[in-house]
C-alpha positions as CSV (number, residue, x, y, z in Angstrom):
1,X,-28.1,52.2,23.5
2,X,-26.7,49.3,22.6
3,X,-24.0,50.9,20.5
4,X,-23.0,53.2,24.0
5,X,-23.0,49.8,25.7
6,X,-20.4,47.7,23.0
7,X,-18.0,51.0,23.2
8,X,-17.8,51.4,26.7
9,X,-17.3,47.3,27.2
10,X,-14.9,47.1,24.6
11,X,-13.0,50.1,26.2
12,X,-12.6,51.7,23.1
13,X,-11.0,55.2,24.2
14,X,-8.9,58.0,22.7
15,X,-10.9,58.9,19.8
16,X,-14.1,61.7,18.9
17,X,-17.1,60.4,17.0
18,X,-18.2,63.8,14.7
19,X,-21.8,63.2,13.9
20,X,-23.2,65.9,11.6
21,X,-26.8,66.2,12.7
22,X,-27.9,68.8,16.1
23,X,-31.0,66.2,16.4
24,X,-33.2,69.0,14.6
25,X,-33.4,67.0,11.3
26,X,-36.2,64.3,12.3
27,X,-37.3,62.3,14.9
28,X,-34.1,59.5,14.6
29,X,-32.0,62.5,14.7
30,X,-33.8,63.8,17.7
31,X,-33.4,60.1,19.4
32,X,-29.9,59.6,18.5
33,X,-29.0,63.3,20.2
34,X,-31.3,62.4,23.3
35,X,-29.0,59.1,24.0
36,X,-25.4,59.9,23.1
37,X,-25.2,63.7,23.6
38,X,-23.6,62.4,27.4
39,X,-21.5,59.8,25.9
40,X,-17.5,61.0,26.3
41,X,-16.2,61.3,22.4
42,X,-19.3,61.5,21.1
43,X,-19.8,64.9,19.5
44,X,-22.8,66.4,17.4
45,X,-21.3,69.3,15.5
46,X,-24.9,69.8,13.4
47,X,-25.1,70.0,9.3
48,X,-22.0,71.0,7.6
49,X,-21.7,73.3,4.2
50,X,-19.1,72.2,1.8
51,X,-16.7,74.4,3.1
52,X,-17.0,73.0,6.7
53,X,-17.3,69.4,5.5
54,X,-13.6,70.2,4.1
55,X,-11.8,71.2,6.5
56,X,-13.1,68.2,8.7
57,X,-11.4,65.9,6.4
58,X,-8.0,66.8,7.5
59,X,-8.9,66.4,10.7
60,X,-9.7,62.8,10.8
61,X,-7.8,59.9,11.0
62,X,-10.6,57.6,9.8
63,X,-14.3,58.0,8.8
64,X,-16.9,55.7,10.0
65,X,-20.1,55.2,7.2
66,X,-22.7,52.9,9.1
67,X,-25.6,53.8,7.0
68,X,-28.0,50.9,6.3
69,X,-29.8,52.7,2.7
70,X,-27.9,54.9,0.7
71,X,-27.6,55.5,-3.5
72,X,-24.0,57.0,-2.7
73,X,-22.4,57.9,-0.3
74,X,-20.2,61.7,-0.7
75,X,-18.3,61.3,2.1
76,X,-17.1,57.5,1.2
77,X,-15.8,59.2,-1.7
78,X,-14.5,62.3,-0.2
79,X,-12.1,60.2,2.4
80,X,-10.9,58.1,-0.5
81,X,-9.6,61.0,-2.6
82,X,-7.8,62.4,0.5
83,X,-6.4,58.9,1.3
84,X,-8.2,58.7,4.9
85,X,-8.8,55.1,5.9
86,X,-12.6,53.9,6.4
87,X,-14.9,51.8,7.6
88,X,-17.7,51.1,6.0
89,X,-21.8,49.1,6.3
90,X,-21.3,46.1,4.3
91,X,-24.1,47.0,1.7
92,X,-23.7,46.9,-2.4
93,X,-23.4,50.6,-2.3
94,X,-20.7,51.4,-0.2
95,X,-18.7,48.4,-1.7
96,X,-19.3,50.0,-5.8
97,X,-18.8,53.8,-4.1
98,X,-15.3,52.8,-2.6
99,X,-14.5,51.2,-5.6
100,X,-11.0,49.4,-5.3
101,X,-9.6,50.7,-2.4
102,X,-6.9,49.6,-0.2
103,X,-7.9,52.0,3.4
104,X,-11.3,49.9,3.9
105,X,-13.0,47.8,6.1
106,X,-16.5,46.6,6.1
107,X,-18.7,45.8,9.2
108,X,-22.3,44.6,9.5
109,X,-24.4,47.5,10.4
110,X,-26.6,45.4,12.8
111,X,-23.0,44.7,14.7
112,X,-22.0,47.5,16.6
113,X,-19.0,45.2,18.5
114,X,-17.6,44.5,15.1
115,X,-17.3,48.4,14.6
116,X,-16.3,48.3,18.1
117,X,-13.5,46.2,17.5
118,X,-12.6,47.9,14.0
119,X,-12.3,51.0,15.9
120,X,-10.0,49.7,18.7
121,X,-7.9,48.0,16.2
122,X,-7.1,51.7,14.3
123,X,-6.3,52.9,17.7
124,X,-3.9,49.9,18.9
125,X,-2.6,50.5,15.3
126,X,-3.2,47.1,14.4
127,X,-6.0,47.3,12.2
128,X,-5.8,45.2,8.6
129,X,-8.1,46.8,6.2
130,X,-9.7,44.2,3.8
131,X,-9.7,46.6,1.0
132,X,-12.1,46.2,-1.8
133,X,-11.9,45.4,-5.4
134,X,-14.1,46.2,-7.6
135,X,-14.9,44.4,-10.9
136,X,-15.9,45.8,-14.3
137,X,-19.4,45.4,-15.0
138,X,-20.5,43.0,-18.3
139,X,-21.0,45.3,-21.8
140,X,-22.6,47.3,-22.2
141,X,-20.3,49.7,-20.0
142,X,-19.6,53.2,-20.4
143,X,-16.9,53.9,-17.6
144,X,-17.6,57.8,-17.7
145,X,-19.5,60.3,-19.9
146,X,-17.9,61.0,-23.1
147,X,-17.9,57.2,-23.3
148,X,-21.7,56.6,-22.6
149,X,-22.6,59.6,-25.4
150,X,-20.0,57.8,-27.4
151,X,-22.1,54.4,-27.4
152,X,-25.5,56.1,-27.9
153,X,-24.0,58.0,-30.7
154,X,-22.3,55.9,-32.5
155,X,-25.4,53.1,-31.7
156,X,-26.3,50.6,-29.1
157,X,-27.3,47.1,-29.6
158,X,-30.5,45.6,-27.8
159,X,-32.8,43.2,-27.7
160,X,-36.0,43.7,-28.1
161,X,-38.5,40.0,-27.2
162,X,-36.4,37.7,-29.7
163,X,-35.5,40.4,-31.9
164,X,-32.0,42.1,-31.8
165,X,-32.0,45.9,-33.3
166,X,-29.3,48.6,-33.7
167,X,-29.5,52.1,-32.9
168,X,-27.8,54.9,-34.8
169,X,-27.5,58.3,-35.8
170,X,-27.0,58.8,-39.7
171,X,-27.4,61.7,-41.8
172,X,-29.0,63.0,-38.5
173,X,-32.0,60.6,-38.7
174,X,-32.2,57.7,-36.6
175,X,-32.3,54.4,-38.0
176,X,-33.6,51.0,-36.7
177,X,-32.6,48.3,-38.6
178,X,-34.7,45.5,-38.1
């Protein structure tokens, strides 16, 4: 409700919201369904398959994460590869799933008149994306598979109480050297 309320007050206009739930899923789905399906540019076009999810993409000028608990988000990812601006929950995850990105703001999910104003601000064209940088995490890093095998392979240093031990694979036996 109070989400309906920042939108209309702001007097954001000119835009459709494409949520992908029908309110069958559970009982938030059911409530969200039961309090926007009236709102104007609100529209509930129900679970997508992977064929449907890609021909939104084209469709969209932005995309609009606001989820509070994810592990990683698939459509974050899918916008950035197709160069679509978004705006994104300020959490850990969506920051490390963006990556470094230029198209990207962040909002606090408890704010819906910050992603009110976001909004307005892509549609007066005035909107200044953040962007996000990501930094390399400390070693070990792998940065994709072949590297990760790689390190296992070829042997991984660790520490084990006060005792520091080295991993490898020899003559196809594993060695600890202690």
């Amino acid at each position: 409700m109070q989400g309906r309320t920042t939108i209309k007050f702001s007097g954001v206009a000119g835009f459709e919201i494409r949520l992908t739930t029908d309110g069958y899923e559970n009982r938030y789905a059911r409530w969200l369904c039961k309090q926007f399906s009236e709102t104007p540019h609100v529209r509930f076009i129900g679970r997508q398959t992977q064929d449907e999810m890609r021909s939104q993409y084209p469709q969209t000028s932005a995309v609009v994460f606001p989820s509070k608990l994810e592990t990683w988000g698939l459509p974050i990812s899918k916008a950035k590869n197709q160069h679509i601006p978004l705006l994104l929950a300020e959490h850990p995850y969506a920051r490390e799933t963006v990556g470094t990105y230029d198209l990207v703001s962040f909002f606090l999910s408890d704010s819906p008149v910050t992603l009110a104003d976001l909004m307005q601000s892509m549609l007066d064209k005035s909107w200044q994306p953040t962007g996000n940088q990501l930094s390399t995490p400390a070693s070990p890093f792998a940065p994709d598979w072949a590297s990760l095998w790689g390190m296992l392979i070829d042997g991984l240093a660790y520490s084990n109480s006060n005792q520091t031990s080295l991993i490898g694979v020899k003559d196809e036996r594993i060695l600890v050297d202690e």
